[in-house]
C-alpha positions as CSV (number, residue, x, y, z in Angstrom):
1,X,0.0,0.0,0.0
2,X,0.9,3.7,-0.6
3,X,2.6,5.7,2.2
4,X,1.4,9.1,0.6
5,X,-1.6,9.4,-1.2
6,X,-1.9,12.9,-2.8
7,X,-4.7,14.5,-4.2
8,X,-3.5,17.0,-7.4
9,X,-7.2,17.8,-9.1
10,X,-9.7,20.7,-8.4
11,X,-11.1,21.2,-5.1
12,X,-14.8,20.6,-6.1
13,X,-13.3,16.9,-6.9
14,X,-12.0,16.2,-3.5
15,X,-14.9,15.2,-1.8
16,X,-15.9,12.9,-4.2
17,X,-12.5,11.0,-4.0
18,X,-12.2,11.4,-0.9
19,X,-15.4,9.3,0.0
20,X,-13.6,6.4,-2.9
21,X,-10.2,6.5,-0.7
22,X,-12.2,6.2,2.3
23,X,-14.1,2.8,0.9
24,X,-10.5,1.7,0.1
25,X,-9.3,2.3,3.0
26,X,-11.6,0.5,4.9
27,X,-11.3,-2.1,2.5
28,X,-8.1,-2.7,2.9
29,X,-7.7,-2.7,7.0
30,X,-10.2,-5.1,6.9
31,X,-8.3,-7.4,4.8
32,X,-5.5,-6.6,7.0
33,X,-3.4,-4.8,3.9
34,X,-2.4,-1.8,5.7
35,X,0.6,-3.2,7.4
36,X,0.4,-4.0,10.9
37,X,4.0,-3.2,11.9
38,X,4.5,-0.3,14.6
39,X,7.5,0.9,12.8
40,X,5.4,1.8,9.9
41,X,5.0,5.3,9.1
42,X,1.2,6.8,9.1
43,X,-0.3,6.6,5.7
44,X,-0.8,10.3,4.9
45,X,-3.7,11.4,2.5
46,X,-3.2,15.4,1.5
47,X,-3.7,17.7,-1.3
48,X,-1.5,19.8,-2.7
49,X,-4.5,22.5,-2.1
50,X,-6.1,22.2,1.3
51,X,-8.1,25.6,0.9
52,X,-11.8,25.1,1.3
53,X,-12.2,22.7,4.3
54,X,-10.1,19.8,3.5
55,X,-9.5,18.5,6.8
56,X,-13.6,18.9,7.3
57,X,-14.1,16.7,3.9
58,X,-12.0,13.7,5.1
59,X,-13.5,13.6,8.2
60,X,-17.2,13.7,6.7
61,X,-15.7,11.0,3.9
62,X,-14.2,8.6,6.2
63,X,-17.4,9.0,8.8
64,X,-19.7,8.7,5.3
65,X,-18.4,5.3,4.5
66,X,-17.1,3.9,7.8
67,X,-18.7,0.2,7.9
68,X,-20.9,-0.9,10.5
69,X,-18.7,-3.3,12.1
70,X,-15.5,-1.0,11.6
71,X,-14.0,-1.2,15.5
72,X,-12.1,2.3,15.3
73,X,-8.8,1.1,15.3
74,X,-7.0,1.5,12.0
75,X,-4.0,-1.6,12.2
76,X,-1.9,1.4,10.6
77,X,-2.4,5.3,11.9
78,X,-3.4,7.6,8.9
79,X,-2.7,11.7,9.1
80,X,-4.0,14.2,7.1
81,X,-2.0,16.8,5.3
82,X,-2.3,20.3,2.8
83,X,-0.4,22.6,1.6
84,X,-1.5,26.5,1.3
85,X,-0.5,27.1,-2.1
86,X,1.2,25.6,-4.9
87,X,4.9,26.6,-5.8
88,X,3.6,27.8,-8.9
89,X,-0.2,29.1,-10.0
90,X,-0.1,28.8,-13.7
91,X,-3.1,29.0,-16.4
92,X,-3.2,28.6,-19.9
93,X,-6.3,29.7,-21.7
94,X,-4.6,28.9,-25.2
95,X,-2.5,26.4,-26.5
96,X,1.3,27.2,-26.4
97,X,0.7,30.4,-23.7
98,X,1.0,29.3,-19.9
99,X,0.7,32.8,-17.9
100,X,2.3,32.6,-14.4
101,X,-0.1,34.1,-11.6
102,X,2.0,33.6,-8.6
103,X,5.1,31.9,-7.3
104,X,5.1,30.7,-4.2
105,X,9.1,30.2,-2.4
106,X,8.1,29.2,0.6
107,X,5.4,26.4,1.5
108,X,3.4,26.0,4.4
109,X,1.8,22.5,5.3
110,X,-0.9,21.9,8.2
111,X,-0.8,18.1,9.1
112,X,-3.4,16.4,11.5
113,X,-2.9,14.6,13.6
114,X,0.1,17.0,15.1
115,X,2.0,14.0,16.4
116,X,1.5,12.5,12.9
């Protein structure tokens, strides 16, 4: 299984796929696919835009599609992560043209849990 699972597409996608990682997730702890070693990092599910709630959206995804007999004990932690911005915020409205909005230098992240 993935350690990082990123999220790159427009934010009016995320909840959407956020619901499908959920299902797989579940899926995949209850087959025991996770990895059940301690030493095992968290499995970390971010975007590379977290504007707009995306903390509140995994947490409604993963409540949304939590099974019935799901105990609440993941065999392998998971954390949540975003980034502010993107390094770059590019558009191209024509073919051949890309017009630079805004660079970025400096990236800030917000991961959940803290301890993650």
């Amino acid at each position: 299984s993935a350690d990082i699972i990123i999220l790159a597409c427009p934010v009016s996608a995320h909840f959407a796929l956020l619901r499908r990682i959920a299902k797989a997730m579940y899926n995949l702890d209850r087959k025991g696919l996770l990895g059940r070693s301690p030493a095992r990092p968290p499995i970390y599910i971010g975007s590379l835009y977290a504007a707009g709630g995306f903390d509140w959206m995994s947490r409604i995804a993963f409540l949304k599609e939590r099974p019935v007999d799901f105990d609440g004990a993941w065999k392998r932690s998971l954390g949540l992560f975003g980034l502010k911005a993107f390094p770059y915020l590019t558009k191209s409205l024509k073919a051949g043209e890309v017009t630079l909005h805004g660079r970025f230098p400096q990236l800030q992240v917000a991961v959940s849990p803290s301890n993650a």
